[in-house]
N, C-alpha and C positions, 0 to 999 in steps of 0.2 A: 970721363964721369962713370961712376959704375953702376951696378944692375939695383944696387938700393938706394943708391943715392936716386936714381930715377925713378923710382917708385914712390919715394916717400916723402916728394918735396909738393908742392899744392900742384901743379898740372894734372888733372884730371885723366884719371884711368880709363881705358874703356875695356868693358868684357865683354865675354862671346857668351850670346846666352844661349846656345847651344850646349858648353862645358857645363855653364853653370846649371844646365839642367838637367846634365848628367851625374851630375855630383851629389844633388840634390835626391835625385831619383835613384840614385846607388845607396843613399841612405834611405828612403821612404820616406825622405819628406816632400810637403807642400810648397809652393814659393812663398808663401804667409810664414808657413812656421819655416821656414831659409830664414824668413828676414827677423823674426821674431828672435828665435836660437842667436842669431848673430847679432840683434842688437840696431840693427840697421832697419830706419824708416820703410815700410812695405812699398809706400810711392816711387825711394830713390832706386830701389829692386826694380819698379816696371820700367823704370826710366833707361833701364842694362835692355830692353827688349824694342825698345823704341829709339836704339843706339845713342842713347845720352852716356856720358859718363857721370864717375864717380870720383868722391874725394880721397885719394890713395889711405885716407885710415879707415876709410869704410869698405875700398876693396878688401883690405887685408883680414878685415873683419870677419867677411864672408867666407875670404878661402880658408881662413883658420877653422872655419864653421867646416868645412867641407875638406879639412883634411890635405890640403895641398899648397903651395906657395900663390902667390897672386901671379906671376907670371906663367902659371900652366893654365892661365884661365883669360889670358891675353888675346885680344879679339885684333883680326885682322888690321882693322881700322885703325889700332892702336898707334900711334909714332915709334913706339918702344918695341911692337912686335918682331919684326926681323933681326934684333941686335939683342932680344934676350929671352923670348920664347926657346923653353927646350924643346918643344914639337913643332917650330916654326919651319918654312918651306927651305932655307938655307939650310938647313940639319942635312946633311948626308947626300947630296946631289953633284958631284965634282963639276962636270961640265958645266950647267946654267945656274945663273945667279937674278934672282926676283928682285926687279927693278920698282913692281909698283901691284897695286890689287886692286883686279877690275872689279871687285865685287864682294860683297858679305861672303862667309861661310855659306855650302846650298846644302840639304840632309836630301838626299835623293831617296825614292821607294824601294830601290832596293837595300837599305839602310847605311848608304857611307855617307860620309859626310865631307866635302871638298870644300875647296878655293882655289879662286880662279887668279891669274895673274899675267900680267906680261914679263918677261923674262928675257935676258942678254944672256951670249954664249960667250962663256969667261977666254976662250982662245980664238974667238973669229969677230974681227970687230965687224960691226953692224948685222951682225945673224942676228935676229932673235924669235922667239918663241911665246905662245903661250901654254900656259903650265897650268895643272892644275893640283894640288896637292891633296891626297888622303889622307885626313889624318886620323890614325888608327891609335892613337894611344890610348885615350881612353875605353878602346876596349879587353876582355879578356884577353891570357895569354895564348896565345897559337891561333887565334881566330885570322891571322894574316893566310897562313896554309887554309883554312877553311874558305877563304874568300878571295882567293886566288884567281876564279875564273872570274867575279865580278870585278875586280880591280880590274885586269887586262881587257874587260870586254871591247873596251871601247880601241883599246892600239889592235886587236883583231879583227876588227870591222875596216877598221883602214888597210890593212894587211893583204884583205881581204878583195878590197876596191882597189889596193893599190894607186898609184898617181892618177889622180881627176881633179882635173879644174873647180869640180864643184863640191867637194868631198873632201875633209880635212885631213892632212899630211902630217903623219901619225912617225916621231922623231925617237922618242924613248919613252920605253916602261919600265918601271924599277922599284924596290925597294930600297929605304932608307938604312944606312950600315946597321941603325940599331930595330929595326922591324918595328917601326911606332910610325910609319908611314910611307904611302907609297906614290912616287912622283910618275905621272903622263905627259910629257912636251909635245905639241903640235907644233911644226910649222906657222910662226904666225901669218895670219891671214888680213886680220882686223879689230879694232877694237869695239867699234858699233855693232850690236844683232838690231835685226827689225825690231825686236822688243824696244831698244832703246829708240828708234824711229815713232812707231806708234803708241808711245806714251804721250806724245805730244798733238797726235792726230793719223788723219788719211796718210799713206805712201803717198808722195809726188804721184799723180796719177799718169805720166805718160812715161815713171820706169817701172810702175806695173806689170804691165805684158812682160818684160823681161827678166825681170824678178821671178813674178810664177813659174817662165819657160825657167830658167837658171835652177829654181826648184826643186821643179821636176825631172828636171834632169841627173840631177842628184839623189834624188828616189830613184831615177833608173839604176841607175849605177849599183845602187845598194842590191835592186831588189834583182838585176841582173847573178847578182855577191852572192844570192841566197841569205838575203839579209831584209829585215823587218825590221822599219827603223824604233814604231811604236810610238816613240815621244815627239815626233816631229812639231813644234811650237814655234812663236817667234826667237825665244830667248837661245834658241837653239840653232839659230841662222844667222850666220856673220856675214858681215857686207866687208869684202873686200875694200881696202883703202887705196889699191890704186883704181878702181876703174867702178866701185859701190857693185863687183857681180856677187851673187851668192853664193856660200860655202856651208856644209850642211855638216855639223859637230855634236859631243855632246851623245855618242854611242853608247854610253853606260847601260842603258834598257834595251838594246835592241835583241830582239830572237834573231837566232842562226836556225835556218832550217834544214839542219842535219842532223840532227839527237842531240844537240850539245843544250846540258841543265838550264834553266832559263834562270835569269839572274834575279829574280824578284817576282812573290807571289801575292804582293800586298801594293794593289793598285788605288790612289786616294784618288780622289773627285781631282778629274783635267777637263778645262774646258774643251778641250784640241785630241783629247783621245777617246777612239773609238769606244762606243758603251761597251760592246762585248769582250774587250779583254778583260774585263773583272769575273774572268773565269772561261771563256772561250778562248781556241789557237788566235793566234795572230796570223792575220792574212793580208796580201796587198789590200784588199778593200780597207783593212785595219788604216795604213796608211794614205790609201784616197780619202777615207774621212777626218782625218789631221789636216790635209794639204786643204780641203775645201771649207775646212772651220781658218783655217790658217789664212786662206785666199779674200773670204771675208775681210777679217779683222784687219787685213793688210789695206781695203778699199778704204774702208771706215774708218777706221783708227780706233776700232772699240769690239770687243766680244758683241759679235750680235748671241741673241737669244735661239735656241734649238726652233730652226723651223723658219725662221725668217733671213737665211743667209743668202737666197736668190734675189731679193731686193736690193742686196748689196753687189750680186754680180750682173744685173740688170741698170746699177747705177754707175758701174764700170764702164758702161758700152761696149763690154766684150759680143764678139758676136753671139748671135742665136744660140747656134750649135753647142759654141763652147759653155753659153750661159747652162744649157740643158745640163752638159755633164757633168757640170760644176754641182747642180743640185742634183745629180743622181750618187753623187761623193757622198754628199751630209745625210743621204738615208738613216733613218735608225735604224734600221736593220738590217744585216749584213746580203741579205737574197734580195734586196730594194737596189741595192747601192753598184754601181760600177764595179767589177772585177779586176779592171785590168788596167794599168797607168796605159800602152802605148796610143789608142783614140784620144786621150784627152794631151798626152803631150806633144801630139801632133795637131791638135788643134791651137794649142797653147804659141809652136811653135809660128803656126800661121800666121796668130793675134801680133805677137811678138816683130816679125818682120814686114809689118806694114807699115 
């Protein structure tokens, strides 16, 4: 079948409304006047944002509005994306081949925009990887050289750490032959992050302790590395599949603390990260107060509210001790808060083997 024949027959399109809103916003329009200009119901437009699809003459409609074919505007999710996207993850990567996508497009703060995937090595049966793709087309030309050290941040973090149990095993960074994107392979580890655990509730509460220790253990590593991890959240901790230990991914924002540029100066409202980096260094305390918002919502199954996260570590039954340092983590202020991971991951480690 070919690449119009599959466009144009009734199966439903879907698009990435990331493209579509770069397209838009390249020309200075609205999503009203998008859908107006092309003729296309405003509603079946929001419906691209709440991952519904479209009637392929209505996709066509739009890209035509925006200058491009309907397949550069092809959303992960699509059925059609890997077999006819020109900026699809298959463009230009010889070794691994993208089996499946764990996830939407994500636009991270330091402004690229990825996908996440599990992926098979096309010469080692049963290796495989997760991947995650840049995709850089729809930016200016030469912006790949200007954003060079954010691409690689995250395979230099591991480089960096080198082989840990807790700490994701960083496989290949690369650009794509034609510079419109640029692939990261990790080591796969697992398909679950606590995020996907706690969207349904509490952590199991007796692999808590081990989780946390597992953690933090992985903070040490990094912060051992001269590394600041910054964004440490649930969606950023993988639970390993054979044994559910933790693996800490997902380096794209971390400071290196040796001079090297910091990869993004436009920090948006996180529940999980520290106040002061919206314009202060990043410090270990920066990442005690992640782990102790993180340590919460791990109990819970829900973001508590700034200031009530020791209810949550009081309803752990962690001991005393650990309960104290856990809220001296979530201080808002950074002269309030813990300085230093090794007290509290040797209390963790205590909790953990009992």
């Amino acid at each position: 079948m070919t690449a119009s024949s599959n466009l144009t027959d009734q199966q439903l399109v879907f698009l990435d409304p990331f493209l579509l809103d770069r397209g838009r916003i390249n020309l200075g329009m609205s999503l009203k006047e998008l859908a107006k200009a092309a003729d296309v119901d405003y509603r079946t437009v929001r419906d691209i944002y709440r991952e519904g699809g479209v009637l392929p003459s209505k996709a066509l409609d739009l890209a035509k509005q925006l200058g491009c074919k309907v397949v550069d505007l092809l959303a992960p999710r699509d059925p059609r994306y890997l077999a006819l996207s020109p900026n699809g993850p298959n463009h230009g990567l010889a070794e691994w081949e993208t089996e499946r996508f764990l996830e939407q497009g994500r636009l991270a703060p330091n402004g690229l925009y990825y996908i996440v995937s599990c992926m098979h090595h096309r010469h080692t049966t049963g290796r495989r990887g997760r991947g995650k793709y840049y995709h850089l087309g729809w930016m200016r030309s030469g912006a790949l050289e200007e954003m060079q050290h954010k691409l690689s941040r995250h395979s230099e973090v591991c480089c960096r750490v080198k082989s840990h149990r807790h700490v994701a095993m960083n496989l290949t960074s690369t650009p794509i032959n034609t510079k419109d994107g640029w692939w990261v392979v990790d080591e796969w580890t697992g398909e679950k992050t606590v995020a996907d655990v706690v969207q349904t509730g509490p952590f199991p509460a007796e692999r808590v302790p081990a989780l946390l220790h597992d953690i933090a253990t992985g903070l040490a590593a990094l912060h051992e590395a001269d590394v600041i991890m910054r964004e440490l959240a649930p969606s950023r901790v993988l639970l390993a599949d054979d044994d559910g230990h933790a693996v800490l991914t997902d380096f794209e924002l971390a400071k290196l603390l040796d001079g090297v540029p910091s990869v993004s100066e436009d920090w948006p409202e996180d529940p999980f990260r520290a106040p002061e980096l919206d314009g202060a260094p990043a410090t270990v305390s920066s990442d005690l107060f992640s782990l102790g918002r993180l340590a919460a919502t791990i109990i819970t199954g829900t973001v508590p509210i700034l200031g009530q996260e020791s209810a949550a570590f009081a309803q752990s039954k962690m001991p005393k001790r650990l309960q104290k340092l856990m809220t001296q983590c979530v201080a808002p202020f950074p002269k309030d808060r813990l300085s230093e991971l090794p007290p509290l991951h040797k209390e963790l480690a205590r909790w953990a083997e009992r």
